[in-house]
C-alpha positions in Angstrom: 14.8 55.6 -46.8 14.3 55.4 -50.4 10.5 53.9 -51.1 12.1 51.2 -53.4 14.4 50.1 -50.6 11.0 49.9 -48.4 9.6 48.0 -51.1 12.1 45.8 -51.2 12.6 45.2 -47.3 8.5 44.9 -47.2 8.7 42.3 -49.5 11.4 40.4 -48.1 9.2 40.4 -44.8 6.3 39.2 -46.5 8.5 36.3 -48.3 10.0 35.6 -44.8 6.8 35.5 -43.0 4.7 33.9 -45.2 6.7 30.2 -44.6 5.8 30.4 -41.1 3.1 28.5 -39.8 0.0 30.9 -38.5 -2.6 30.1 -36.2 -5.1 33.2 -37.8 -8.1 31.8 -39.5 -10.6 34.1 -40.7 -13.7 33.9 -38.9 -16.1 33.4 -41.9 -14.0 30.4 -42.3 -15.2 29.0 -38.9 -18.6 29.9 -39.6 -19.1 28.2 -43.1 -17.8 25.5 -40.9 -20.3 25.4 -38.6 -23.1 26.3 -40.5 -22.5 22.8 -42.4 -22.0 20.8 -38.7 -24.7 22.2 -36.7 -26.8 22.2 -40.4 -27.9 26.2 -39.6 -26.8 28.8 -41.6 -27.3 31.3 -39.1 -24.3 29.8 -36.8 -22.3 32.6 -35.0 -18.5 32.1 -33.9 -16.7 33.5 -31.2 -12.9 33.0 -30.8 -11.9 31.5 -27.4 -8.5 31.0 -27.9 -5.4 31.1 -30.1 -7.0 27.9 -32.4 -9.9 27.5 -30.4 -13.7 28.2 -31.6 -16.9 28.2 -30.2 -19.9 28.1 -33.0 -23.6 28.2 -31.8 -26.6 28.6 -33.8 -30.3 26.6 -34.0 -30.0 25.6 -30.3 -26.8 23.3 -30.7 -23.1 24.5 -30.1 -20.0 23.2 -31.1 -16.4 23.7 -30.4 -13.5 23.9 -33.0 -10.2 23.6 -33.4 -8.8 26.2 -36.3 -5.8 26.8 -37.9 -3.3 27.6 -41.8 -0.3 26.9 -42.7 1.5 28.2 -46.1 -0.3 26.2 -49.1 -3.4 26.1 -47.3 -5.3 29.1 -48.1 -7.7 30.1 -45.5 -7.0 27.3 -43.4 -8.8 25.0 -41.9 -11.3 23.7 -38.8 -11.6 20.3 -37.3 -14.9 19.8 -35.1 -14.1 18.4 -31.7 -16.3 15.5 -30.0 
């Protein structure tokens, strides 16, 4: 295969892909995250699921719900109760 036709099937993948939904969110997203909930800036995160985070750090812990879409750059966290 010709490298310009893997360019162009590479990029139609990418084009294709990126309008669907993703659940990855970068771990340093989480953290930032957490290190402004749990006010500690040495907060760790561990992934416990597809979406699902677990931050601990300065003797509290917190659990997260995580995900991106297209448009939304890294994505995003929401702090569950």
């Amino acid at each position: 295969m010709s490298s310009m036709k893997k360019l162009v099937l590479s990029t139609l993948f990418l084009v294709a892909c990126g309008g669907m939904p993703s659940n990855v969110v970068s771990p340093k997203v989480v953290q930032a995250k957490a290190a402004s909930d749990l006010s500690c800036p040495e907060a760790t995160v561990e992934a416990v699921g597809n979406t699902s985070w677990k931050a601990t750090g300065c003797g509290k812990t917190a659990s997260y719900t995580c995900w991106t879409s297209p448009g939304m750059g890294e994505g995003t966290c929401t702090k569950e109760p």
